[in-house]
C-alpha positions as CSV (number, residue, x, y, z in Angstrom):
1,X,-72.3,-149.8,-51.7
2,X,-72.2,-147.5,-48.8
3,X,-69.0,-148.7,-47.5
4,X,-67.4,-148.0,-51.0
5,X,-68.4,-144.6,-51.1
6,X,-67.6,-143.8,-47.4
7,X,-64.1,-145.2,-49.0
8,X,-64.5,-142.2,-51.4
9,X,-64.8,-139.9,-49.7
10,X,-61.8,-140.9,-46.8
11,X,-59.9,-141.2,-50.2
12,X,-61.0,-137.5,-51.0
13,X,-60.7,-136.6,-47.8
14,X,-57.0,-137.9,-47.1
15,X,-55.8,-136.0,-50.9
16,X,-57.2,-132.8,-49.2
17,X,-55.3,-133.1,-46.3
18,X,-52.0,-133.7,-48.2
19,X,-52.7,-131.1,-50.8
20,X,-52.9,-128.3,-47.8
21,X,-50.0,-129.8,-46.2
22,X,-47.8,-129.6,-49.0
23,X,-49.2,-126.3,-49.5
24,X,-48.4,-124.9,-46.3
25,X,-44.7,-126.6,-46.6
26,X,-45.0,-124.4,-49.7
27,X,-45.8,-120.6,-48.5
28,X,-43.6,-121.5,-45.5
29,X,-40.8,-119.2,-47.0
30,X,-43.1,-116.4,-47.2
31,X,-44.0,-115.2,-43.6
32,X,-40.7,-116.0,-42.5
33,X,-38.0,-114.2,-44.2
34,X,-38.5,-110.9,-42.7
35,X,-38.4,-112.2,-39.6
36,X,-34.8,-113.6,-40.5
37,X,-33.8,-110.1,-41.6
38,X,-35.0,-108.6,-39.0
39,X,-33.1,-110.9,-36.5
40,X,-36.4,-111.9,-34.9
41,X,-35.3,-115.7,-34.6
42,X,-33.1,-117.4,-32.5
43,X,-32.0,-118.7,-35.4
44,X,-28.3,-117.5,-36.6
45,X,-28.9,-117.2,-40.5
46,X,-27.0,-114.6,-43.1
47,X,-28.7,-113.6,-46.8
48,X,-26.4,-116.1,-48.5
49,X,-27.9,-119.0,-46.4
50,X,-31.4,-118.5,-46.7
51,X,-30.9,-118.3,-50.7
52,X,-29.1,-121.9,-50.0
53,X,-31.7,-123.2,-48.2
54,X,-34.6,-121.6,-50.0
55,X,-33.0,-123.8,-53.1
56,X,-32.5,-126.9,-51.4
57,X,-36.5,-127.9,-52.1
58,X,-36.2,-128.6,-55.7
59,X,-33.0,-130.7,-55.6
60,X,-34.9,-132.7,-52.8
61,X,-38.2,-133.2,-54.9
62,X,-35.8,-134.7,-57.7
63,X,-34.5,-137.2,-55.4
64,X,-37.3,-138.1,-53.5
65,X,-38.9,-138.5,-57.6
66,X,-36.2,-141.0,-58.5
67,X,-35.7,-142.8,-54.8
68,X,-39.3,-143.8,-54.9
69,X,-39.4,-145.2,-58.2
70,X,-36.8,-147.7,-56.3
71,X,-39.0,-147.7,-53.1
72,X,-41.6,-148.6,-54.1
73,X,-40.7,-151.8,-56.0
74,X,-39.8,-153.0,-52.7
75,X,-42.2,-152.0,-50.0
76,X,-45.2,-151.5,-52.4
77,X,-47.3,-148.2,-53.3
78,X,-49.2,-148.3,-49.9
79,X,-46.3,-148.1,-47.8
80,X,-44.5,-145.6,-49.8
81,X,-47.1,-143.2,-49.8
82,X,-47.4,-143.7,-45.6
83,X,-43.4,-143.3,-45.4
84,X,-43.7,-139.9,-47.7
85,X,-45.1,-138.6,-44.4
86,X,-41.6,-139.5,-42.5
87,X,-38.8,-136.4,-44.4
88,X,-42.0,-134.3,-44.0
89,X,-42.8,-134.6,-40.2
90,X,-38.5,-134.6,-39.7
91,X,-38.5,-131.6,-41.6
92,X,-41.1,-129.8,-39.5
93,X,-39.5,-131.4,-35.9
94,X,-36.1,-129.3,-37.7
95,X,-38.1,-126.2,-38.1
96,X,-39.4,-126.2,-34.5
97,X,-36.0,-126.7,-32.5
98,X,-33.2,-125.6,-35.1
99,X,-30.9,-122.9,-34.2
100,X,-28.3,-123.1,-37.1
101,X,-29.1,-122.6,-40.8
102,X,-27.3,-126.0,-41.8
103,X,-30.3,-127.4,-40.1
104,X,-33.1,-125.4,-41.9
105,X,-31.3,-126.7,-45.3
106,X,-32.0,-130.2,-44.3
107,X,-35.5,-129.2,-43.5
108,X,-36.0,-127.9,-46.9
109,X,-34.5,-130.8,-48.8
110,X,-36.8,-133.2,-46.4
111,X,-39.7,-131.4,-47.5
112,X,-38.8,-131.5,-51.3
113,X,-38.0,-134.9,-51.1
114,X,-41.8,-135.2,-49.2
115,X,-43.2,-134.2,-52.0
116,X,-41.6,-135.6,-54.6
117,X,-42.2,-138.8,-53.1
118,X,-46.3,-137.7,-53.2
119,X,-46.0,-136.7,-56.4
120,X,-44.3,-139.6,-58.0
121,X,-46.5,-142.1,-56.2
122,X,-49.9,-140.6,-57.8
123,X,-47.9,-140.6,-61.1
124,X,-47.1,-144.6,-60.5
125,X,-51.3,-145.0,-59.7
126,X,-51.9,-143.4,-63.2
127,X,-50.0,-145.2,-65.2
128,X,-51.5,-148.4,-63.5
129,X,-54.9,-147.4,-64.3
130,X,-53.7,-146.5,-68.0
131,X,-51.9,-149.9,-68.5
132,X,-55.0,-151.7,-67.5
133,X,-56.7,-150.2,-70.9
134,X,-53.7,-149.6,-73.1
135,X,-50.8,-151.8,-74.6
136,X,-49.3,-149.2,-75.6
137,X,-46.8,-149.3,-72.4
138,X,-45.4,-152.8,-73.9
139,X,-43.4,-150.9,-76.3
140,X,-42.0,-148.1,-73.9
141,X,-38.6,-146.1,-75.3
142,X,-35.4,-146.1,-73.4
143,X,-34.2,-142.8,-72.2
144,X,-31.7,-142.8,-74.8
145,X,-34.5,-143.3,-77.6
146,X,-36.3,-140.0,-76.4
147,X,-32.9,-138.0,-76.3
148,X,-31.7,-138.8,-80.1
149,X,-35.1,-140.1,-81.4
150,X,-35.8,-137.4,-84.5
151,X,-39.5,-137.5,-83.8
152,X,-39.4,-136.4,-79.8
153,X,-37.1,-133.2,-80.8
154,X,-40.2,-130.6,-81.7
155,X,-41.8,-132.2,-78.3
156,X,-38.7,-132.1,-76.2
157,X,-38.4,-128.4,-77.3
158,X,-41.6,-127.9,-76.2
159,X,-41.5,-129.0,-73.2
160,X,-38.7,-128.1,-72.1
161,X,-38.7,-124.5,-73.8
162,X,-42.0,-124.1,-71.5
163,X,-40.4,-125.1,-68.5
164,X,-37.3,-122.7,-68.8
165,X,-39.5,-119.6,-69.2
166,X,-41.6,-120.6,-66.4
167,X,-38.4,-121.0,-63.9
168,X,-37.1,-118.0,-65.2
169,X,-39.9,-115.6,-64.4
170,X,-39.2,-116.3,-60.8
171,X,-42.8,-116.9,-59.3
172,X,-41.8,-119.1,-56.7
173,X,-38.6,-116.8,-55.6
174,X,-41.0,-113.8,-55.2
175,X,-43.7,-115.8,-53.4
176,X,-40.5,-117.0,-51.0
177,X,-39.3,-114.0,-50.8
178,X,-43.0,-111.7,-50.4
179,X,-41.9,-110.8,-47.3
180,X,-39.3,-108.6,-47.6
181,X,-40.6,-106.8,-51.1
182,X,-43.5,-105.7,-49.3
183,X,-41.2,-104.5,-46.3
184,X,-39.0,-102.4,-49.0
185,X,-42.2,-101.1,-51.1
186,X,-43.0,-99.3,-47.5
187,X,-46.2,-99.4,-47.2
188,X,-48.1,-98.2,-44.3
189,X,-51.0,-101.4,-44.1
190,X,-49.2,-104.3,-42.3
191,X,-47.2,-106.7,-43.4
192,X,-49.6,-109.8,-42.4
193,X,-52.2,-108.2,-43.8
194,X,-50.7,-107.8,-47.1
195,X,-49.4,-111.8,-47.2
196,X,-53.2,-112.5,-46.9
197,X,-53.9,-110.6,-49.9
198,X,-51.1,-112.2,-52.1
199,X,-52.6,-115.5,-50.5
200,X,-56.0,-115.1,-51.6
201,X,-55.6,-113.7,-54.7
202,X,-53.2,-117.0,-55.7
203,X,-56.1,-119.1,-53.8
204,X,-59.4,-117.3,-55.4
205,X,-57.5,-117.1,-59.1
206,X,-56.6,-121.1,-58.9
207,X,-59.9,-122.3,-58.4
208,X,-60.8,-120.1,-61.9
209,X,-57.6,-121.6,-64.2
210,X,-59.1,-124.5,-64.6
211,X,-62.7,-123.3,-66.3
212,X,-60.9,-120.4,-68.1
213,X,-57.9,-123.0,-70.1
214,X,-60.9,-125.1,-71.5
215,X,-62.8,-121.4,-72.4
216,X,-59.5,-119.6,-74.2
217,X,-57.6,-122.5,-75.0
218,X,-54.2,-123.2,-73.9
219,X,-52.0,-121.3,-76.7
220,X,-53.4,-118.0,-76.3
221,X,-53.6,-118.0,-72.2
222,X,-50.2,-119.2,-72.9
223,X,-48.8,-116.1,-74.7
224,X,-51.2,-113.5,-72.5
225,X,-50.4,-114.7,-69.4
226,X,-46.7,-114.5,-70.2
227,X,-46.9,-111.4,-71.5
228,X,-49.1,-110.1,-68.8
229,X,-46.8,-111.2,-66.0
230,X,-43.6,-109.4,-67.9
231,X,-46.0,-106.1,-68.0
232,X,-46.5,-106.3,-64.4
233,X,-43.0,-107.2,-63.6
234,X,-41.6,-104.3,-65.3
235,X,-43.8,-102.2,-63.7
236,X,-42.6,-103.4,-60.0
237,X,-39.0,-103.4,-61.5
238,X,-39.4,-99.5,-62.7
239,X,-40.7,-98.9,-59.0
240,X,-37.6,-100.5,-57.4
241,X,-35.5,-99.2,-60.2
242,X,-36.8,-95.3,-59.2
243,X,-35.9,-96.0,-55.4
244,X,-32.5,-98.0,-55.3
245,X,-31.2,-96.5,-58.4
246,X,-32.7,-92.9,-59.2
247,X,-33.1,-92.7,-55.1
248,X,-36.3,-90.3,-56.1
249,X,-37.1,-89.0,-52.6
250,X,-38.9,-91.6,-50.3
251,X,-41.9,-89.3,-49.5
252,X,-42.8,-88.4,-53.1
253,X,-42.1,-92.2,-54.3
254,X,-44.4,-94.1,-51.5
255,X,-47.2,-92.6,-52.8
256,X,-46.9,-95.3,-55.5
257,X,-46.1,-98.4,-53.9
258,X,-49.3,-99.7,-53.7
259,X,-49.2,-99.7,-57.4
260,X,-45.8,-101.7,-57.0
261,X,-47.8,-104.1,-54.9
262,X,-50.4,-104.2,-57.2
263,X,-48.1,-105.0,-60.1
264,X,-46.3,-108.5,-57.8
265,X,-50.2,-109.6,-56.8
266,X,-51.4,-109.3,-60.5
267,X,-48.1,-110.8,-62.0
268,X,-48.6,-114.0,-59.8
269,X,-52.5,-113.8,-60.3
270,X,-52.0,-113.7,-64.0
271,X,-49.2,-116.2,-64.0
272,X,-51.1,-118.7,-61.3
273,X,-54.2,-118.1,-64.1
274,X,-52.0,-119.0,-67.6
275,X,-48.9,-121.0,-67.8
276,X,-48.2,-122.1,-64.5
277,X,-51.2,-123.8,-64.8
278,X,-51.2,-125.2,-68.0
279,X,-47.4,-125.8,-68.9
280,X,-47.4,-129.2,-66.8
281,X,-50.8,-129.8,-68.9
282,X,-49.4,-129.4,-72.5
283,X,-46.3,-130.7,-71.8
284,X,-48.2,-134.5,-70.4
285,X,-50.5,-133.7,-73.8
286,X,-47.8,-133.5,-76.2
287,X,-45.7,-137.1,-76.2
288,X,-47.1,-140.1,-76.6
289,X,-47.6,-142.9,-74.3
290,X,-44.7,-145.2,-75.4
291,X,-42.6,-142.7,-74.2
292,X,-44.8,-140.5,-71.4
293,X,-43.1,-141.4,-68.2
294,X,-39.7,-141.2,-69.9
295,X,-40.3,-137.7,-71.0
296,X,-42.1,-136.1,-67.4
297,X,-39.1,-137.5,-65.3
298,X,-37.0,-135.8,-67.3
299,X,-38.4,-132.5,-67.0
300,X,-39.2,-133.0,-63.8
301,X,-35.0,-133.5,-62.7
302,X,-34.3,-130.3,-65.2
303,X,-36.9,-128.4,-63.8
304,X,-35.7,-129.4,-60.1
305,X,-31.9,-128.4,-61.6
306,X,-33.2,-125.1,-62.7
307,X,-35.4,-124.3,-59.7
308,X,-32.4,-124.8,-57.5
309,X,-30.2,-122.2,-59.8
310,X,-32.9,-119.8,-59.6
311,X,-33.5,-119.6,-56.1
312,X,-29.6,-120.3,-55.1
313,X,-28.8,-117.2,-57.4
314,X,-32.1,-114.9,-56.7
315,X,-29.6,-113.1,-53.7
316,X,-26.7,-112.3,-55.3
317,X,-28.6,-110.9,-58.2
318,X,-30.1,-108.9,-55.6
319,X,-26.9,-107.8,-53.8
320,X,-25.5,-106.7,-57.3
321,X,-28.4,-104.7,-59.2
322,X,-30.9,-104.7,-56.2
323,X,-34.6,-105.9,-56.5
324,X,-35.3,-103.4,-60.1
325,X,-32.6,-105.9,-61.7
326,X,-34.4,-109.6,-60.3
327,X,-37.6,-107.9,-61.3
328,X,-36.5,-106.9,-64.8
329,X,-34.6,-109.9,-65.4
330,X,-38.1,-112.2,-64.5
331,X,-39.7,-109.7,-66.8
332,X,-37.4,-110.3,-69.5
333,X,-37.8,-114.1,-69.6
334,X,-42.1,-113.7,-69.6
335,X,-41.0,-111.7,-72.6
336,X,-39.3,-114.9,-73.8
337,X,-42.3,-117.1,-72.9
338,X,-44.5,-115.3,-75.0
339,X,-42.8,-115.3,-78.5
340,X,-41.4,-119.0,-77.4
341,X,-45.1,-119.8,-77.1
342,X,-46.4,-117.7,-80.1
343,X,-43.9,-119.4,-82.3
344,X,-43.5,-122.9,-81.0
345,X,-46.4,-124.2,-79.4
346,X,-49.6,-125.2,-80.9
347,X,-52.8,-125.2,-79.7
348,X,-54.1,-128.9,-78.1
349,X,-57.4,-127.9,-76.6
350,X,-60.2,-130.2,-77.7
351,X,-57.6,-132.0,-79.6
352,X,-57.3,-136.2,-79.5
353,X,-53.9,-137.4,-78.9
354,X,-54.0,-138.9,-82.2
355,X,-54.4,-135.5,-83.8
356,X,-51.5,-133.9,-81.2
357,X,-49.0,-136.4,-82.7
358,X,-50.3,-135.9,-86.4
359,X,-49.7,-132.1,-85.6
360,X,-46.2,-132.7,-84.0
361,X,-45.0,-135.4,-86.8
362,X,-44.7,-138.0,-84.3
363,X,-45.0,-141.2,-86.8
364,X,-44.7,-143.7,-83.3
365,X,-47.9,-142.4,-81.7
366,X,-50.5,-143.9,-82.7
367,X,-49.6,-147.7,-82.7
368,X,-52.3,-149.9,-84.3
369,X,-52.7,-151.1,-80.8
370,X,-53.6,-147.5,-79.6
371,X,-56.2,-147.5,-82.5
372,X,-58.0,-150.4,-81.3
373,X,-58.5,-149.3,-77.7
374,X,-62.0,-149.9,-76.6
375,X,-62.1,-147.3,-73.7
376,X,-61.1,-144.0,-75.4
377,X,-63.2,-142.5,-72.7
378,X,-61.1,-144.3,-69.5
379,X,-57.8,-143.7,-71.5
380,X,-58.7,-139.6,-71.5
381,X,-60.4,-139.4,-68.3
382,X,-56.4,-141.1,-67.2
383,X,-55.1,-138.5,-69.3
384,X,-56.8,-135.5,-67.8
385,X,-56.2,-136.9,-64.2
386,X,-52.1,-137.0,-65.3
387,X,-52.7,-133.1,-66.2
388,X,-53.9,-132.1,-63.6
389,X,-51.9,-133.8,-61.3
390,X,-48.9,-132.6,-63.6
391,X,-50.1,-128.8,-63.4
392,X,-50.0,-128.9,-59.4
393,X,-46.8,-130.2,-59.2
394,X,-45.7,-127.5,-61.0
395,X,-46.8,-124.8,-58.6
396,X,-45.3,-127.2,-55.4
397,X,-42.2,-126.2,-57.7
């Protein structure tokens, strides 16, 4: 008994670890890019090659997604998870010696595919653990069958309308690139002390998502938090707007960056609170099991694709219509997200799955196996575990 919970809690105490690694790999971007534009590296690196390498993590999570679903079948779960460490510690060994930004691409795309490989291993542990209490998995759909089946297009729109907003209002861009918006806001506090801010509030407002999407619901913290984050937006982008457009006279305009500032912490606050926390959520909640793993891998790759667009394109955005026309453009697509998700989406919380295919007119949901399932209680508990799981690997994103 004892030795099974001191088991426990190495188990709990190994996720930890990997959760604050892969954070870290995360927020890398963030100290670092002024110091790149400010020549403060010995690394030789223009504006056009840290957007390429700033991209290169999505593409590498997509691969490292689909190489391990190969992987695995031959060296086993166990081993997998204990080679994910290998792109990751390469990567870092690149980011202490490189002197060449071909290097630091690599170094990105090792820690994507890191991650991915994580990510797609805990996937493989849950569906295990569901197939030990569900047939349902007998009858799993082809790829083909979730692309032209009738009944998956309200839930492929969904999902994938959710996803699209969420890229598009650029959180993971500005946290990369927090740096050097603070730097051009001006203000007079420093610059680390400001990145510790953004840090904490992302940190402090995490830890309450979770408690406040079983409170609200997830439709209307959809819809707020989208609008909220294009409110904020446009209010950083009218600030940058004023100064690289209007050129309104530094002195008189620095007096309101720290509303500026104020505006990027609440936007990711209020984004890190509403859909980015719940879009992976919904979207694991809303198709049904015979065709679950099909459906998240492909939103997975098209949110990998998209990711890579935005932060490959993020700079010459930038270089045409300066930081008002990235902010406005991020603003824009919240905008999007909300009516997408005031029209579109319906509301699953304290919903069966059962009742979320009844709402969606999925007629292949609820197979009379599924009916007969002795452990409703294991099958959600599974369920909820997949959300979550699905919900952080949206922010690694």
């Amino acid at each position: 008994m004892e030795r099974g919970r001191l088991i426990q809690y190495l188990v709990a105490f190994a996720l930890s670890l990997s959760t604050a690694a892969l954070g870290t790999l995360s927020a890398w971007p963030t100290p670092v890019m002024p110091k790149f534009h400010n020549n403060q590296t010995s690394v030789e690196i223009t504006k056009n090659e840290i957007a390429t390498m700033l991209a290169m993590s999505p593409p590498g999570f997509v691969v490292g997604s689909l190489a391990t679903r190969f992987i695995s079948d031959s060296l086993g779960r166990r081993a997998t998870v204990l080679a994910s460490a290998l792109p990751i510690v390469c990567g870092t060994i690149i980011a202490a010696f490189a002197r060449v930004a071909w290097l630091l691409c690599i170094m990105k795309f090792l820690w994507g595919f890191g991650t991915g490989m994580v990510s797609t291993i805990i996937d493989q542990e849950l569906e295990l653990m569901k197939r030990d209490v569900s047939k349902e998995m007998r009858n799993s759909s082809s790829a083909w069958e979730f692309f032209t089946g009738k009944q998956y297009r309200r839930p492929i729109m969904i999902a994938f309308g959710l996803k699209l907003t969420q890229v598009l209002t650029g959180g993971m861009s500005i946290q990369q690139y927090m740096g050097l918006i603070t730097q051009e806001i001006g203000l007079d506090v420093g610059l680390s002390t400001l990145l510790i801010i953004f840090g904490a509030v992302k940190f402090f407002v995490g830890i309450m998502s979770s408690t406040l999407v079983d409170r609200v619901g997830r439709r209307p913290l959809l819809i707020y938090s989208f609008f909220g984050t294009g409110i904020s937006l446009s209010v950083a982008g009218t600030y940058f707007f004023l100064q690289e457009y209007v050129r309104v006279d530094h002195a008189i305009l620095k007096s309101y960056g720290i509303a500026a500032f104020v505006a990027i912490i609440l936007s990711n606050g209020i984004s890190t609170l509403g859909f980015n926390s719940i879009i992976g959520i919904i979207s694991a909640e809303i198709f049904p099991l015979n065709i679950k793993t099909v459906a998240m891998t492909s939103l997975n790759v098209f949110g990998g694709c998209l990711g890579f667009s935005v932060a490959k394109s993020y700079q010459a955005i930038n270089n045409v219509s300066g930081f008002y026309g990235v902010f406005w453009i991020f603003a824009s697509s919240a905008f999007l997200g909300a009516i997408f998700s005031y029209i579109a989406v319906p509301e699953t919380k304290g919903k069966s799955l059962r009742e979320i295919q009844e709402i969606l007119q999925i007629g292949t949901a609820c197979t009379e196996e599924e009916s007969k399932l002795n452990d409703v209680q294991v099958v959600e508990m599974i369920e909820k575990c997949r959300d979550i799981k699905e919900s952080k690997k949206d922010s690694s994103l």
